[in-house]
N, C-alpha and C positions, 0 to 999 in steps of 0.2 A: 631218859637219855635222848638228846635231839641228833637227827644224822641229818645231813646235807641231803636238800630234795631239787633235783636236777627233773623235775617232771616240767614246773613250769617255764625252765629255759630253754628245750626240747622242745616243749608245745608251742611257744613263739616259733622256735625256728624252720620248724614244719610251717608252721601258718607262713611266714616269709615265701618262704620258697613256694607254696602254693602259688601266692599272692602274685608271685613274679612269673607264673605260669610252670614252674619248672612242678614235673608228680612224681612222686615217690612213686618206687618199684619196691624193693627190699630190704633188707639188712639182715647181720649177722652181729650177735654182740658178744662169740666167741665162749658161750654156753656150755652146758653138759655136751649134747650131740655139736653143736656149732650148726647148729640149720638155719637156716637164713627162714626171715617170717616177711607178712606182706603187710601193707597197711590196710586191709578191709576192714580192720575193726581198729579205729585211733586210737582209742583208748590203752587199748591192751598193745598195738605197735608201740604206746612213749611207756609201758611197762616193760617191753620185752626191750628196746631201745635202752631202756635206766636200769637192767635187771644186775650186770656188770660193769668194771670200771671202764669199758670200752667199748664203745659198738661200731659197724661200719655201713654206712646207709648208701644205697645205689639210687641214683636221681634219672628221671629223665627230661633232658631238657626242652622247650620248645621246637630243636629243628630235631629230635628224637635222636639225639646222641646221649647214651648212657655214660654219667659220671659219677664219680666218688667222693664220699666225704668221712672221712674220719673224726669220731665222735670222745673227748677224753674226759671221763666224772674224776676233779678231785684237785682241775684249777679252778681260778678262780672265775666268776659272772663274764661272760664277752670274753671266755677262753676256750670253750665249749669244742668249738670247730679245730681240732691239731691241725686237719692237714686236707688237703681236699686238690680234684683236677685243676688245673689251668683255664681257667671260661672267665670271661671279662663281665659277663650276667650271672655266673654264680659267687664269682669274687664281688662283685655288688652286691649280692644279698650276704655275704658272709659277713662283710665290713659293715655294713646295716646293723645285722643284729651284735657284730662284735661291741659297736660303738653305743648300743641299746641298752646293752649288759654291763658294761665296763662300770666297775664303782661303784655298783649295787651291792647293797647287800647278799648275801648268799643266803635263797629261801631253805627256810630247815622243816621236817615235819619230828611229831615224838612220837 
């Protein structure tokens, strides 16, 4: 049986936001405890990121203001992002990779 694998639209969108200068801080993706994890190991952050149908990532941005972005698994490709701060440079990288993702196929793993 194949399930929807939401690892390599994550790992794009992390690499964006890198890209545009903005570092990830945390998240929480509303777990057994709900503890928010850090990104020191990427790997394991887009595991604990894909672990539920929901996560919530804290961003910091270049002038060091702390924002939010809400993460939903189970639309479809370039839906990824529900809902995120008001920043005219993170709304550029959301619309980026929304438009990246739109109308791709949805990668599955078995």
């Amino acid at each position: 049986m194949s399930t929807r694998n939401y690892k390599p639209e994550v790992t794009c969108l992390l690499f964006r936001l890198a890209t545009a200068g903005i570092s990830l801080v945390s998240a929480s993706n509303g777990g057994d405890a709900d503890e928010d994890f850090y990104p020191e190991h990427p790997e394991k952050f887009v595991e604990e990121l894909t672990a539920t149908d929901e996560a919530r990532l804290l961003v910091r941005m270049p002038d060091g203001r702390l924002l939010g972005l809400y993460l939903v698994y189970g639309n479809e490709p370039g839906e990824l992002v529900a809902d995120y701060h008001v920043n005219p440079l993170l709304e550029s990288v959301v619309t980026a990779h929304s438009a990246a993702w739109e109308g791709r196929p949805q990668p599955m793993e078995s």
